[in-house]
VMD Tcl script that builds the backbone (N, CA, C; Angstrom):
set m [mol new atoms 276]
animate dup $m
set s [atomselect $m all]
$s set {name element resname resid chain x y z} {
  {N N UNK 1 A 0.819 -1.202 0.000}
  {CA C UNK 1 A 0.000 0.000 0.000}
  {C C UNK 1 A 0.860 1.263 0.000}
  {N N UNK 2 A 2.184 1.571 0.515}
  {CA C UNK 2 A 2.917 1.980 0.744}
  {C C UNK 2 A 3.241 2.705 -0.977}
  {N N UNK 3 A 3.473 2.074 -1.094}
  {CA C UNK 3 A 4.255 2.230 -3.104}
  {C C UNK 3 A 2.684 2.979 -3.500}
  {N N UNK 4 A 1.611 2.249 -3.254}
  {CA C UNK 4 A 0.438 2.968 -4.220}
  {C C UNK 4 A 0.416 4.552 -3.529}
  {N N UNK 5 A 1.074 4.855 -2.100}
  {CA C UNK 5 A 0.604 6.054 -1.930}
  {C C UNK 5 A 1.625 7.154 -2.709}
  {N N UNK 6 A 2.560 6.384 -2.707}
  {CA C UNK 6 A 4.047 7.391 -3.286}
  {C C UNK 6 A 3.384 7.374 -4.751}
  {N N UNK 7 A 2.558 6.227 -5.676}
  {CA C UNK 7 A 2.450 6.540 -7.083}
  {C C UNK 7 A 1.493 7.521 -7.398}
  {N N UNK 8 A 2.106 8.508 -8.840}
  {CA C UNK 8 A 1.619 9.644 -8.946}
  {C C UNK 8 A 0.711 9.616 -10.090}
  {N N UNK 9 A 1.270 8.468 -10.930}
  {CA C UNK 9 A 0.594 8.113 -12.452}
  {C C UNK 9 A 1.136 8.704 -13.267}
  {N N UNK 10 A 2.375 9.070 -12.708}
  {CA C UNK 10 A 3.704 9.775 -13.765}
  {C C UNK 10 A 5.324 8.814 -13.526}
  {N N UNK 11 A 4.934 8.833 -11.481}
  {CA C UNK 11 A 6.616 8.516 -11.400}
  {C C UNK 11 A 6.832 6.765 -10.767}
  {N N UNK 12 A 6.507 6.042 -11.919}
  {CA C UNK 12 A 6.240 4.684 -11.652}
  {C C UNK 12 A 7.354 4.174 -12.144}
  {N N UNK 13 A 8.583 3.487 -11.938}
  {CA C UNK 13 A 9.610 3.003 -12.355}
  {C C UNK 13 A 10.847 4.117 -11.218}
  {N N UNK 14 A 9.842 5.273 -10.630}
  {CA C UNK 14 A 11.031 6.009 -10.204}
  {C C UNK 14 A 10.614 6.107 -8.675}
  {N N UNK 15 A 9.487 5.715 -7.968}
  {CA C UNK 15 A 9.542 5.098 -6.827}
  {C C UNK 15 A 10.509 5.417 -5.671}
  {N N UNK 16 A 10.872 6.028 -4.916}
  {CA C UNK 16 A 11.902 5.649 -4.088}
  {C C UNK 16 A 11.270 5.230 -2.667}
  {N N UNK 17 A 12.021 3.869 -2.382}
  {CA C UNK 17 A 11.899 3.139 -1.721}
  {C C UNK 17 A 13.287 3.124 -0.864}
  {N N UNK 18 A 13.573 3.690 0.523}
  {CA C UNK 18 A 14.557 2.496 0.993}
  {C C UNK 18 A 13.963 1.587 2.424}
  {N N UNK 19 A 15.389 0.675 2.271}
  {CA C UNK 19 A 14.668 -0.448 3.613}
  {C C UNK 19 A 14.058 0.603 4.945}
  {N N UNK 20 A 14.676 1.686 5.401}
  {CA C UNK 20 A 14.570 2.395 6.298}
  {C C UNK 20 A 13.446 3.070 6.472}
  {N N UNK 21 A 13.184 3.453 5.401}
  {CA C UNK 21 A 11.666 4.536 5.170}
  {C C UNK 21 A 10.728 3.213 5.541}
  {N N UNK 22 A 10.558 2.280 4.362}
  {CA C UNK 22 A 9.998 1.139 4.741}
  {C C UNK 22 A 9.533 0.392 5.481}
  {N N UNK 23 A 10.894 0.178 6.819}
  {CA C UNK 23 A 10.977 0.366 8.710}
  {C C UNK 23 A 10.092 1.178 9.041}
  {N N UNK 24 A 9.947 3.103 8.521}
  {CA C UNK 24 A 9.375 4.038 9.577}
  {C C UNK 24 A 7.939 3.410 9.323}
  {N N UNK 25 A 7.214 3.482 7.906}
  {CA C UNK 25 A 6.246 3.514 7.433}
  {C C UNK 25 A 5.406 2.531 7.956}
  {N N UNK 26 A 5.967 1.284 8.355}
  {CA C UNK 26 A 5.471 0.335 8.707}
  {C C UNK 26 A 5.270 -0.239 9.605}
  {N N UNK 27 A 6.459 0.420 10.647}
  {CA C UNK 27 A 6.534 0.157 11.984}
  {C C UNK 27 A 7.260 -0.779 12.331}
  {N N UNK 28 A 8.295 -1.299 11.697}
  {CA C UNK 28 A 8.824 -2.776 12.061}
  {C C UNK 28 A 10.235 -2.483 12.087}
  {N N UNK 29 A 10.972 -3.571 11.900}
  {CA C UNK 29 A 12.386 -3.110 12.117}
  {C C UNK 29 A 13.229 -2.973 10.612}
  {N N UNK 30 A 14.093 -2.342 10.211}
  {CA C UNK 30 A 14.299 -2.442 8.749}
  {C C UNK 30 A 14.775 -3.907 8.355}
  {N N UNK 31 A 15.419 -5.028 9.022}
  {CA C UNK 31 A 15.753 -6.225 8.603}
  {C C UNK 31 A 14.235 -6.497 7.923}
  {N N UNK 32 A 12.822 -6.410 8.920}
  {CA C UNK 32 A 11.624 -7.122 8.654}
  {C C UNK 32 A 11.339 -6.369 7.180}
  {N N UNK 33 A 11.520 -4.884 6.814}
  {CA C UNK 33 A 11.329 -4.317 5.607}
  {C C UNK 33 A 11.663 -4.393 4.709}
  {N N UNK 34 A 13.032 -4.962 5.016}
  {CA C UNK 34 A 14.002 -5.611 3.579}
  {C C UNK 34 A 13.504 -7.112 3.218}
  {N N UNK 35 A 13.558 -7.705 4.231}
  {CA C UNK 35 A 12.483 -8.826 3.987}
  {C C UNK 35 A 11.253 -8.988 3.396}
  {N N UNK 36 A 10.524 -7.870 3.476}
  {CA C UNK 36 A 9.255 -7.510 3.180}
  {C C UNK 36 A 9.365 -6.954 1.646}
  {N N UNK 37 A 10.026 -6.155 1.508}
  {CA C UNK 37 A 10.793 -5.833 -0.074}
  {C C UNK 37 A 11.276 -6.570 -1.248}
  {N N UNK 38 A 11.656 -7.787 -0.567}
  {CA C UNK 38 A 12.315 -8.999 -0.988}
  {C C UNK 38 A 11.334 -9.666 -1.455}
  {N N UNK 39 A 10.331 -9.748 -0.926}
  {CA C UNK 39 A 9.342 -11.018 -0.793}
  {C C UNK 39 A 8.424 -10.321 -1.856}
  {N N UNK 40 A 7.988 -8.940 -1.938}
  {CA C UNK 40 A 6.699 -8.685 -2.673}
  {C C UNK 40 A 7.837 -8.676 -4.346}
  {N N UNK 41 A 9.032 -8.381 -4.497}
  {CA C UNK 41 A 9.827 -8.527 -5.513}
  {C C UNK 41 A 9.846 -9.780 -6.135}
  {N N UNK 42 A 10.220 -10.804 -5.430}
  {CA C UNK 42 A 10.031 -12.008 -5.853}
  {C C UNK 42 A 8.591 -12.371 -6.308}
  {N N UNK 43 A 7.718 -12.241 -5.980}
  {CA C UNK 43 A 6.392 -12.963 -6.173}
  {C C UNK 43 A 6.077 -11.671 -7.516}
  {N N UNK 44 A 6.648 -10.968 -7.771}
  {CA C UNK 44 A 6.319 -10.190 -9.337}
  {C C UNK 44 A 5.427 -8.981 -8.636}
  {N N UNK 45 A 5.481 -8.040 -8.052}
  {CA C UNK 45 A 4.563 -6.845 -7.573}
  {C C UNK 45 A 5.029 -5.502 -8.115}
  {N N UNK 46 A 6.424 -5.593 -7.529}
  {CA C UNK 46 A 7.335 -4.673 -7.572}
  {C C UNK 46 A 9.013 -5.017 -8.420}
  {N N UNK 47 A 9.636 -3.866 -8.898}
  {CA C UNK 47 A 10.836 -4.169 -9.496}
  {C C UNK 47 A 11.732 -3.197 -9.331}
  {N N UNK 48 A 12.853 -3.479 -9.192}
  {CA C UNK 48 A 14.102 -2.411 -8.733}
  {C C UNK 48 A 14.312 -1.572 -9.749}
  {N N UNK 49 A 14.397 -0.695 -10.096}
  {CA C UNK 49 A 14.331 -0.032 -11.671}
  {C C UNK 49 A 16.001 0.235 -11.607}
  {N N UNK 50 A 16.359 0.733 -9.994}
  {CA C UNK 50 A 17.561 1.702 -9.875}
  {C C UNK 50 A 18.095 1.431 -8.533}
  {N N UNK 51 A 19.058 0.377 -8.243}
  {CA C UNK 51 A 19.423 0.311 -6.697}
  {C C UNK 51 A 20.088 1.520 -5.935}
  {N N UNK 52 A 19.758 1.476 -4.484}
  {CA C UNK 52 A 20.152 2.552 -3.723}
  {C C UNK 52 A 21.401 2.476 -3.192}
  {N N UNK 53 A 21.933 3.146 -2.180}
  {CA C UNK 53 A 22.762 3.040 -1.268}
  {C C UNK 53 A 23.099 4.192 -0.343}
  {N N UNK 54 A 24.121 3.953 0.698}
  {CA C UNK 54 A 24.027 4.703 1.823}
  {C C UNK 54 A 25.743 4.760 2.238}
  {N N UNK 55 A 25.740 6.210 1.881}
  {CA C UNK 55 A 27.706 6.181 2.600}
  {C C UNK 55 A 27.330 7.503 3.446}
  {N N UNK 56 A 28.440 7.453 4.232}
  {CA C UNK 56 A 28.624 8.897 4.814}
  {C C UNK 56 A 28.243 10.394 4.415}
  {N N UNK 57 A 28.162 10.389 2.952}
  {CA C UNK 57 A 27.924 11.535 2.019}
  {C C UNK 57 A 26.496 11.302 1.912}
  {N N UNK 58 A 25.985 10.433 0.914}
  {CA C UNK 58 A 24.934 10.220 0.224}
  {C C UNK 58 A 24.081 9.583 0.417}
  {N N UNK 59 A 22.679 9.299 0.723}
  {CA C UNK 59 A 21.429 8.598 1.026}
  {C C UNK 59 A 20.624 8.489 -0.096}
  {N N UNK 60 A 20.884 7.156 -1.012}
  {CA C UNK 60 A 20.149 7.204 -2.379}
  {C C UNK 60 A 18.893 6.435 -2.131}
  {N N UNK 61 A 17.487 6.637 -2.177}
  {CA C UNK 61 A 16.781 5.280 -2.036}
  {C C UNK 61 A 16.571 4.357 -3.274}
  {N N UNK 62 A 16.224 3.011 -3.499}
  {CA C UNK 62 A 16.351 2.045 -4.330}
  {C C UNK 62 A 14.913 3.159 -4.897}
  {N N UNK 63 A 15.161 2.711 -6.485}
  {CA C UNK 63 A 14.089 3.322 -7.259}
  {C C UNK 63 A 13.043 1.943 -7.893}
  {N N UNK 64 A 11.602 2.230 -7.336}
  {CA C UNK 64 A 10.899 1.120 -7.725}
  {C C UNK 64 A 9.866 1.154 -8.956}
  {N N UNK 65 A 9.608 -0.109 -9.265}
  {CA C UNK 65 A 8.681 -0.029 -10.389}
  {C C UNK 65 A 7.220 -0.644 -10.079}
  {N N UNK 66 A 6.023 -0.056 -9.834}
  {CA C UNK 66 A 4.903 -1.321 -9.964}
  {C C UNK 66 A 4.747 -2.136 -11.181}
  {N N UNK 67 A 4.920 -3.362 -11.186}
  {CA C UNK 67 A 4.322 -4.027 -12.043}
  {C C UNK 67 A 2.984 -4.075 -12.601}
  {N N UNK 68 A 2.155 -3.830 -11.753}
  {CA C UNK 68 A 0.416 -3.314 -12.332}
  {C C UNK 68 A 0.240 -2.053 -13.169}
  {N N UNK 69 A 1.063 -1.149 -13.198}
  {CA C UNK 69 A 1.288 -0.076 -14.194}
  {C C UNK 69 A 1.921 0.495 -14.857}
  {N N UNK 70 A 1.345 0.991 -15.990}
  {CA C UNK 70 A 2.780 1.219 -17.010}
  {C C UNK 70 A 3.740 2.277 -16.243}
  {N N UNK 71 A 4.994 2.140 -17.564}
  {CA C UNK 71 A 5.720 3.330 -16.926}
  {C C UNK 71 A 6.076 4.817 -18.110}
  {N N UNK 72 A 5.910 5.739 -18.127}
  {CA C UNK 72 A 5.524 6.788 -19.319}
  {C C UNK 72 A 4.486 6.907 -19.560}
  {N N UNK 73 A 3.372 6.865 -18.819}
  {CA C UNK 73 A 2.236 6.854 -19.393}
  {C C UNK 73 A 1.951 5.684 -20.170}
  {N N UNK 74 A 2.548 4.307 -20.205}
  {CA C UNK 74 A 2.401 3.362 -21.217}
  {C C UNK 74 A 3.123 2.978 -21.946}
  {N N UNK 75 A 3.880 4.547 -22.581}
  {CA C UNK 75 A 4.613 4.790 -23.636}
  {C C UNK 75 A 5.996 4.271 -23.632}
  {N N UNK 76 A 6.233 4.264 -22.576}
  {CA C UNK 76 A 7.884 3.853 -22.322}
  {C C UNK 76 A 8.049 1.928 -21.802}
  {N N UNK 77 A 6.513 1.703 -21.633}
  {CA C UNK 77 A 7.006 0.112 -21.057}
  {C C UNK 77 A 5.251 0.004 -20.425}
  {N N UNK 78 A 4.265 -0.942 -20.974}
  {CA C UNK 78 A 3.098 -1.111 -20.072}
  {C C UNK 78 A 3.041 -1.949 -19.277}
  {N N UNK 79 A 2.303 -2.571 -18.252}
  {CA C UNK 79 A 2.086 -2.545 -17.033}
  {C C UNK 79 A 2.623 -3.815 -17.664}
  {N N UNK 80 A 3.719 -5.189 -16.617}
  {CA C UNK 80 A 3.744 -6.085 -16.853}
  {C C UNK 80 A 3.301 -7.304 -15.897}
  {N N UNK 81 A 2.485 -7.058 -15.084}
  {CA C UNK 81 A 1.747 -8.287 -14.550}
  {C C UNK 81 A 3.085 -9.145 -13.788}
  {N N UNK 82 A 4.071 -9.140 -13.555}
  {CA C UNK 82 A 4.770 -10.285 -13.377}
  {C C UNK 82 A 4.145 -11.245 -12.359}
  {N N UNK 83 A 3.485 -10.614 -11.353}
  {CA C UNK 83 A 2.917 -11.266 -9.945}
  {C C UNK 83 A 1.822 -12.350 -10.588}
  {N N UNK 84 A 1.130 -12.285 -11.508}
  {CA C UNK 84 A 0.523 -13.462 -12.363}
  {C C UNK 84 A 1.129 -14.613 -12.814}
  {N N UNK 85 A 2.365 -14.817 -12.948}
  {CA C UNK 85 A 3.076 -15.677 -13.045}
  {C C UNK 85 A 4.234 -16.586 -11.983}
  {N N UNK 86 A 4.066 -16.109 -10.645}
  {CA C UNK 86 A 4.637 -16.659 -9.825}
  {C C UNK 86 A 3.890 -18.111 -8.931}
  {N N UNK 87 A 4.013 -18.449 -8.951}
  {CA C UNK 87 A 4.003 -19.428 -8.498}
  {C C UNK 87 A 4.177 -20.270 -7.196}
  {N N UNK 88 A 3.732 -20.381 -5.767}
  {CA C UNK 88 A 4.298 -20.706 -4.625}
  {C C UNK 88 A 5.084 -22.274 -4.600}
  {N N UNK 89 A 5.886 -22.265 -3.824}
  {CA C UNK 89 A 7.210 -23.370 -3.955}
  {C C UNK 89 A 6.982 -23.857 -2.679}
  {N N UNK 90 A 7.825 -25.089 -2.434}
  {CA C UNK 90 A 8.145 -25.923 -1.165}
  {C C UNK 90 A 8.131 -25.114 0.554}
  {N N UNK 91 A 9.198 -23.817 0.018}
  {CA C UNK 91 A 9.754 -23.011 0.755}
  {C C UNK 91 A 8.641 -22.182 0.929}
  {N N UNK 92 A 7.606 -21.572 0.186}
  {CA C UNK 92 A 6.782 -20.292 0.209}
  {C C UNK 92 A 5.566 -20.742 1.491}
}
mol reanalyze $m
mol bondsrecalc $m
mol representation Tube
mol addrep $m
């Protein structure tokens, strides 16, 4: 729900997401958010467009994509469903 509030119906592929915000937003600890990040990625929801990172200088957040909607208005890439094609495993 988090991602649908940040989407604008312009900046979909550009998302910023990090584990930390993720932590505040949600209330949990950032290990549980990266986990949580991990998991809706894998099952096809979401996609990394642009990874982040964190040094002394700079605080980049990972840039995300929904899969339920295009990105450009359409024009640049339409919505690709991946989460329709996953599948639960042994492990899931």
């Amino acid at each position: 729900m988090e991602f649908r509030r940040k989407y604008t119906g312009r900046n979909n592929g550009d998302i910023g997401m990090s584990c930390r915000e993720a932590a505040r937003l949600l209330g949990c600890a950032p290990d549980t958010a990266s986990k949580a990040l991990r998991e809706l990625e894998e099952k096809g929801w979401i996609r990394c467009e642009e990874k982040g990172y964190f040094t002394k200088k700079d605080k980049v957040a990972t840039k995300w994509r929904i899969t339920s909607h295009a990105v450009g208005l359409g024009v640049d890439m339409g919505e690709t469903r991946e989460y329709k094609h996953w599948k639960p495993t042994d492990e899931n």
